[in-house]
C-alpha positions in Angstrom: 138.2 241.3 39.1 134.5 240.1 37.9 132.7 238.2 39.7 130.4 235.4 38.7 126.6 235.3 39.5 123.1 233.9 39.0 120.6 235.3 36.3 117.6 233.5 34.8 116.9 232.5 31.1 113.3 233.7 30.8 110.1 235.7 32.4 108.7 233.3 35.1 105.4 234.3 37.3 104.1 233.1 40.5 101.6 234.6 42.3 100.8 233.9 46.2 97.9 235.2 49.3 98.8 236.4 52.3 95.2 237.3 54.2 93.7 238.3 51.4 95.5 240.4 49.2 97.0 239.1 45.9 100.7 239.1 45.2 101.6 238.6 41.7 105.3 238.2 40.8 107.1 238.2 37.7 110.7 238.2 36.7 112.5 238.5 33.6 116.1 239.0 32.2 117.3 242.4 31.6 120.7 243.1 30.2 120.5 246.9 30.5 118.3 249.2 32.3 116.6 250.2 29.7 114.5 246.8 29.1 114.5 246.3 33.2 112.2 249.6 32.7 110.5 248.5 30.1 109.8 245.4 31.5 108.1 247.2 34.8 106.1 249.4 32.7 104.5 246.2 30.6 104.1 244.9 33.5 101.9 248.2 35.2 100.1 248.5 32.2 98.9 245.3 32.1 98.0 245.2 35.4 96.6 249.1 35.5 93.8 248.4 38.2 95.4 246.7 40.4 96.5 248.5 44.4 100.4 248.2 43.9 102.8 247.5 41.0 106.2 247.6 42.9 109.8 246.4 41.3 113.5 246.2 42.2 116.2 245.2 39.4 120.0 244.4 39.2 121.4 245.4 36.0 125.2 244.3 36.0 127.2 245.0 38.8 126.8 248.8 39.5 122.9 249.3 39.2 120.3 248.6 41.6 116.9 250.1 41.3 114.0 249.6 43.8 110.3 251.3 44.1 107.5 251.3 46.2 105.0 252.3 44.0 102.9 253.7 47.2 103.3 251.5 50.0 105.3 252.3 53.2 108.9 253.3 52.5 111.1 250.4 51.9 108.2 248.0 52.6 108.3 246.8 49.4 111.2 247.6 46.8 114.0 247.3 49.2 112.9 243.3 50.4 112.8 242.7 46.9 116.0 243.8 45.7 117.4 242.6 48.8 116.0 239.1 47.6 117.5 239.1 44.5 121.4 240.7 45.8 121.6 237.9 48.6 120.8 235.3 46.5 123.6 236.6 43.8 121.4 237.5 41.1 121.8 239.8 38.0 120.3 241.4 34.9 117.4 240.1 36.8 114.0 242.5 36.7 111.1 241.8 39.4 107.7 243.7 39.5 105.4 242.7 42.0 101.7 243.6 41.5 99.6 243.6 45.4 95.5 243.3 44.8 94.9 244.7 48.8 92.6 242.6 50.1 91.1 244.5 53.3 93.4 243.3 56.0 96.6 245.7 56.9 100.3 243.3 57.1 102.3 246.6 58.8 105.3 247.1 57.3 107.2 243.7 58.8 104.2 241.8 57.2 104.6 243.7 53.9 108.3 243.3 53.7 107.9 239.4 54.6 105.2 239.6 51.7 106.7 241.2 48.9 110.6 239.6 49.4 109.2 236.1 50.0 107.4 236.6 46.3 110.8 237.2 44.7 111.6 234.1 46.4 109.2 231.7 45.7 109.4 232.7 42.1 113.0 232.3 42.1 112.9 228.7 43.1 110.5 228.2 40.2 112.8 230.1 37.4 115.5 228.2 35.2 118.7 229.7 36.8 121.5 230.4 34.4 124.8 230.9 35.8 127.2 233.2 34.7 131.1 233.3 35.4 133.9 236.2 34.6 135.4 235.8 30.9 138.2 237.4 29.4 138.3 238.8 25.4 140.5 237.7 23.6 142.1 239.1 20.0 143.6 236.6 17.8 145.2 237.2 14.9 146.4 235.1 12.1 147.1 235.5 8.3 144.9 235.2 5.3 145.8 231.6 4.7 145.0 230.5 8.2 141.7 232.5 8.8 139.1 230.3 7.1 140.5 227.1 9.0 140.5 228.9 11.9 137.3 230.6 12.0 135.4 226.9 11.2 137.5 225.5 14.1 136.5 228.4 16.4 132.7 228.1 15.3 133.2 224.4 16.5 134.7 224.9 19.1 133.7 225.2 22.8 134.6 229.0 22.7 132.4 232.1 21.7 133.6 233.7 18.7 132.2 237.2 19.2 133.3 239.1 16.2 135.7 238.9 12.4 137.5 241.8 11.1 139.6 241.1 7.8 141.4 245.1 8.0 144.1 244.1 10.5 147.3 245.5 9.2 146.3 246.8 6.1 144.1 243.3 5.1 147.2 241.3 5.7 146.0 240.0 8.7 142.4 238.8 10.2 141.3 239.4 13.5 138.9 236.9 15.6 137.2 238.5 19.2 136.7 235.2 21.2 135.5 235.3 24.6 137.1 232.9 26.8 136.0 231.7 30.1 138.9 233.0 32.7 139.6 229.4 33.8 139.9 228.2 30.9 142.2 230.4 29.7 145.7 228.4 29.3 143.8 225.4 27.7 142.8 227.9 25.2 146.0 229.3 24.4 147.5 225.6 23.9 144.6 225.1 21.7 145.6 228.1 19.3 149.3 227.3 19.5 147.6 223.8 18.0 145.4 224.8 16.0 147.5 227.7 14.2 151.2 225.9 14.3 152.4 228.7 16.8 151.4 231.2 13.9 148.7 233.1 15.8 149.2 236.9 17.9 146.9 237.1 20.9 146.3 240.1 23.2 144.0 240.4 25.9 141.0 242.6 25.8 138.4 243.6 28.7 136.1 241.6 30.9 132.8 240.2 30.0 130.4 237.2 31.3 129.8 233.9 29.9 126.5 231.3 30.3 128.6 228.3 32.0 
């Protein structure tokens, strides 16, 4: 079963100083791994001159990427990804650019350094959270679509997709994503809104903004 979690709804920065060297942090959504790796190599060029640019992302529920980017192994990366897992975070991207300012942390120091910047920015982002939701197909006659699809674009539920080729064209299907809990209050609320006429079948797993 899917579990819910903790993402953020746009690129936040903080920066902090720990005995003089710079720590810059950024986040930023990523839905795939693709922009999570786009998103670290804005992020280098932009910030091309500076000692470090090291980054950690969570994309989903499978992949989990961490880097270095030359310090000490596992100084860096690894504190920052474990920042973002323990606090239950997801499609979540964080690159953290170090300007070394003369004085050595050792690897405790560094680790401290570079996870408590995913932290602090963290605590300064606009947390969205996200919770397990189930597809739904619902299908319904030509007569009954149009109603339908205005009362579904009203409604409370997310209306994902239309296709008017069910059975020939004889029926119209509607892809609504429903939020797992509130899935027998949606099925009494199709039995409503259709008269009892509507066939649903569920589909896969998917996540929902609460």
């Amino acid at each position: 079963m899917a579990a819910p979690y903790r993402t953020i709804s746009d690129i936040v920065e903080h920066e902090i100083e720990i005995r003089r060297s710079r720590f810059i942090c950024a986040l930023a959504p990523a839905a795939t791994e693709e922009a999570a790796r786009e998103f670290v190599a804005e992020r280098r060029r932009l910030y091309a001159d500076a000692t470090h640019n090291c980054s950690a992302y969570v994309v989903g529920e499978g992949v989990r990427r961490a880097d270095d980017d030359g310090e000490p192994g596992g100084t860096a990366g690894t504190p920052m990804l474990e920042m973002l897992t323990r606090r239950g975070f997801a499609d979540v991207v964080a690159v953290v650019t170090r300007y070394f300012g003369g004085v050595l942390l050792g690897a405790g120091g560094l680790a401290r350094a570079y996870g408590g910047a995913v932290g602090e920015t963290l605590d300064r982002a606009e947390v969205v959270e996200m919770v397990p939701a189930a597809v739904v197909t619902v299908s319904v006659g030509h007569a009954l679509a149009g109603r339908l699809e205005s009362d579904l674009r009203a409604s409370p539920y997310v209306l994902r997709g239309v296709d008017y080729s069910v059975d020939y064209g004889a029926r119209v299907a509607f892809e609504v994503a429903v939020a797992e809990d509130r899935l027998p209050v949606f099925e009494e609320w199709i039995a409503a809104a259709t008269a009892g006429r509507a066939e649903t079948a569920l589909g896969g797993t998917v996540h929902l903004a609460r």
